[in-house]
KOLGUVO-121744 format. One record per residue: z, x, y of N, C-alpha, C, O, CB in turn. Coordinates in steps of 0.02 Angstrom, whole numbers, plus 50000, padded with zeros to 5 digits. Each point is the difference from the previous one (the first is absolute). Glycine has a CB too. Example, Ala and Ser with C-alpha at 12.3 -4.5 7.8 and 13.67 -1.06 7.14 Angstrom:
BEGIN
503905066049716500004995550059500005004550060500335005249999500294985349942/499025007750112500035004250059500374996150055500085002550055498845003449913/
//
This chain:
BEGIN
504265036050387499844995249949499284997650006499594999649954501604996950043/498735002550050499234998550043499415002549971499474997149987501085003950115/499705007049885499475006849993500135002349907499695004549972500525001650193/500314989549803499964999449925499574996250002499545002349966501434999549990/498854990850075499604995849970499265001849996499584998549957501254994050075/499075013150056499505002449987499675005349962499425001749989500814993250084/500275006849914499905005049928499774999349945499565003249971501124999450059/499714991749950499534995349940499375000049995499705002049950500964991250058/499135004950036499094997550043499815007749977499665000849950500434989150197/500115015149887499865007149994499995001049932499485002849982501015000750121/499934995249849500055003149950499454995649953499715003149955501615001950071/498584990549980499624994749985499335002649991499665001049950501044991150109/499165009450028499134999850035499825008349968499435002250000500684988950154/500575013449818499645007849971500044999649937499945005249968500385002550114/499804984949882500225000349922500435004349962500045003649950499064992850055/501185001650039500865004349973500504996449993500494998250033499375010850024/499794989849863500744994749952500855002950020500474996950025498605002049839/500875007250115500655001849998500385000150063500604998550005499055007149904/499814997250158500374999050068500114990650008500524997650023498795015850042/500154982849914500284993850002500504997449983500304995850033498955004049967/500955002849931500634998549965500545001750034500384995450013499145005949892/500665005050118500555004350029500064997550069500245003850041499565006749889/499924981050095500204996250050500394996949981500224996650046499045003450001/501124998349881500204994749994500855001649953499975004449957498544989650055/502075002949997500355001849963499704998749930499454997449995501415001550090/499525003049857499975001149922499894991549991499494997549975501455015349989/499554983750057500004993049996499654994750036500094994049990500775010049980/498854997950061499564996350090499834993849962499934999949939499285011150146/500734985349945499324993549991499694997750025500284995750033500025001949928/499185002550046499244996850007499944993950005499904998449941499725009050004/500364987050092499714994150013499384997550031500054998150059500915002349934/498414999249975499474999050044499824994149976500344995849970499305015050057/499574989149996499744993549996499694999349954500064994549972499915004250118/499625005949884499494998749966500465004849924499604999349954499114998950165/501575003849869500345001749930500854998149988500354999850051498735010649953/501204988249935500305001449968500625004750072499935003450051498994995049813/501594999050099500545004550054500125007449957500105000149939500704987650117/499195016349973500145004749975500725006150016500095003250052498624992549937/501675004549955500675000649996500345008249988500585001149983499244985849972/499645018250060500205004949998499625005650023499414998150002501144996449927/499485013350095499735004150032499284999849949499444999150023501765007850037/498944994349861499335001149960499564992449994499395000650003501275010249919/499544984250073499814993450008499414998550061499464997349993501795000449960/499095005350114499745000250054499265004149994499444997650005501815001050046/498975009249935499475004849994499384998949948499435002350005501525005050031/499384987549897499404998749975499574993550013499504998249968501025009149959/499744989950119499694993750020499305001650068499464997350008501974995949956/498975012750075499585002450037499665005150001499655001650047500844993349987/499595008449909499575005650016499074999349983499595003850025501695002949946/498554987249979499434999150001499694998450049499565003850017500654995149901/499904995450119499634999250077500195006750033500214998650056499924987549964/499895021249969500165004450061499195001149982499654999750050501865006649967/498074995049911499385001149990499494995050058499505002250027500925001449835/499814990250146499514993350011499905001150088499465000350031501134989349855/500065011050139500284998850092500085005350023500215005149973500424985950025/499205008250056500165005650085500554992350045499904994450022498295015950006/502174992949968500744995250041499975001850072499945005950018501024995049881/499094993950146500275002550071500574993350013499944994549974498735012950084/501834994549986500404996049995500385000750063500345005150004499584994849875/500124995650177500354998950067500484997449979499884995249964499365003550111/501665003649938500374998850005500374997950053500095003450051499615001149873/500584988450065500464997750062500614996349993500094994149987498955005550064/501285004349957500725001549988500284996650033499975001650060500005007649915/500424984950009500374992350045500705002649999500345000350051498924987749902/500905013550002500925000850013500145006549924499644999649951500824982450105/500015022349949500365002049980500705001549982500165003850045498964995949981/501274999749945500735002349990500285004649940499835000949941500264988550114/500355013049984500205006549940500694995449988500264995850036499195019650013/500754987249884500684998849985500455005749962500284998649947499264989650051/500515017350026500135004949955499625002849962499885005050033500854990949974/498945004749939499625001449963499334994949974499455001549975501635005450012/499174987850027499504994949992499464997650069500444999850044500544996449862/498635002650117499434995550043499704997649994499664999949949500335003150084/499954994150007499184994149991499714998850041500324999150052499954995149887/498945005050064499475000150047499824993949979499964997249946499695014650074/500254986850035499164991150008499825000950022500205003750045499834987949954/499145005649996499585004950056499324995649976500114996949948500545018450062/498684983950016499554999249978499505005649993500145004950034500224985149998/499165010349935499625004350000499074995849986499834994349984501465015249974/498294997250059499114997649988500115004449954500395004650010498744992250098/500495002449822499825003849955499284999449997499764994449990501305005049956/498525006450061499404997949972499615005949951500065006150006499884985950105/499685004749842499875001849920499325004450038499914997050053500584990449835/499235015850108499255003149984499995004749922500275005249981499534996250170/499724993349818499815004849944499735008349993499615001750044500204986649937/500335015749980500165005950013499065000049956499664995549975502185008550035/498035003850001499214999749984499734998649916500165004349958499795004950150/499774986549877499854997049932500294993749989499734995049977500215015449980/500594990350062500524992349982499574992950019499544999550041501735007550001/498974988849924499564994749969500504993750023500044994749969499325012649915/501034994450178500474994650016499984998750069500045005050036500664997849874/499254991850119500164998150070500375001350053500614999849999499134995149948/499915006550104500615003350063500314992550011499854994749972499425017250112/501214989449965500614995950019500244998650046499505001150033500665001449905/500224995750101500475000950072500454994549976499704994949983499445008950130/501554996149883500604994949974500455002750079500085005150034499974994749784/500164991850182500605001150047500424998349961499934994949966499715003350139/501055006749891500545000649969500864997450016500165004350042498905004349937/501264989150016500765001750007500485003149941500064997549944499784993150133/500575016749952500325000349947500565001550010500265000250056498965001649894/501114999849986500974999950009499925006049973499595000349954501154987450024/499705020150048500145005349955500575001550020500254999150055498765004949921/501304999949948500704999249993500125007249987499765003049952500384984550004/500215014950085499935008549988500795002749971500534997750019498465004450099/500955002049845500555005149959499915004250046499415000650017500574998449857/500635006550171499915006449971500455004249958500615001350000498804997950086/500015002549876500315006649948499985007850030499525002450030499994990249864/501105010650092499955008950012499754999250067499745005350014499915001049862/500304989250180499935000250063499144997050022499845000450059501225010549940/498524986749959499504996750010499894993849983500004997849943499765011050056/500144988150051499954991249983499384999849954499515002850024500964991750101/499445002349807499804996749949499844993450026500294997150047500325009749875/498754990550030499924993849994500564995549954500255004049960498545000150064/501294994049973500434994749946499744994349987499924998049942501015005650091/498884992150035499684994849983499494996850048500225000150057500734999149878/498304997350059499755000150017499654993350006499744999649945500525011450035/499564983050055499804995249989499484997950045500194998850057500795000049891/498325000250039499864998450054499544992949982499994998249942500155015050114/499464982649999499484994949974499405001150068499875004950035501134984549889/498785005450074499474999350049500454997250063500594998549989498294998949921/500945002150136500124996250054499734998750066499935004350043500774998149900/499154991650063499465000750076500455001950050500594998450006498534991849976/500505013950057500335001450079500114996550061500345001650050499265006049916/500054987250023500014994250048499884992049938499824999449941499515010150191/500924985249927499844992949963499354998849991499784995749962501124999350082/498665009550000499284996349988499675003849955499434998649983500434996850127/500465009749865499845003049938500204997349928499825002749948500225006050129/500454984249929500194999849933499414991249978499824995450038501895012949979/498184992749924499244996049983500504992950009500604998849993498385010149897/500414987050129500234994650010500314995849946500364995350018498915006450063/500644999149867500164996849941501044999650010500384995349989498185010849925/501575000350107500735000350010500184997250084500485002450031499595009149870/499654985450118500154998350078500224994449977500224995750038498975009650049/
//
């Protein structure tokens, strides 16, 4: 499940809408931060495939707990995402610390995304701004 998520990133960082898509069941959903939830495999693919032109993705995964339930799982985990604009692009690099929830299908014997949620999250207390202390 680990090495789907990094696949994404992969399919992402070679601009490959369609390998991006074919991470996700038909029905998946998308919960991020910065868009609109998005409620289906084509929903997903057209939300992301324009930033595949803009970003170069790298992404450390750390994987807190897992459980299978038959056909269903779920991962928590935090992750570093960080943005470098790809050559021409006219947009800002990045580094986000992440937490997220994924909710895996498998179909015909390969675990699918289904669902996906993630936000920011500091890694320590002295990382979170004082305004929330």
């Amino acid at each position: 499940m680990k090495a789907q998520l990094e696949g994404v990133i992969d399919a992402y960082n070679s601009a490959d809408p369609e390998a991006f898509k074919a991470a996700y069941t038909e029905d998946a959903w998308v919960i991020s931060m910065r868009r609109p939830i998005k409620a289906s495999r084509e929903e997903i693919g057209a939300a992301f495939t324009p930033g595949m032109s803009q970003y170069f993705f790298k992404t450390e995964l750390d994987v807190l707990d897992v459980e299978v339930h038959g056909d269903i799982a779920y991962m928590i985990g935090r992750s570093t995402l960080t943005g470098e604009p790809r050559e021409g692009a006219k947009v800002p690099a990045f580094v986000e610390e992440r937490i997220y929830t994924a909710i895996f299908m498998r179909e015909d014997g390969e675990w699918l995304i289904h669902r996906h949620m993630e936000s920011t999250s500091p890694k320590t207390k002295d990382d979170i701004p004082q305004f929330f202390k």
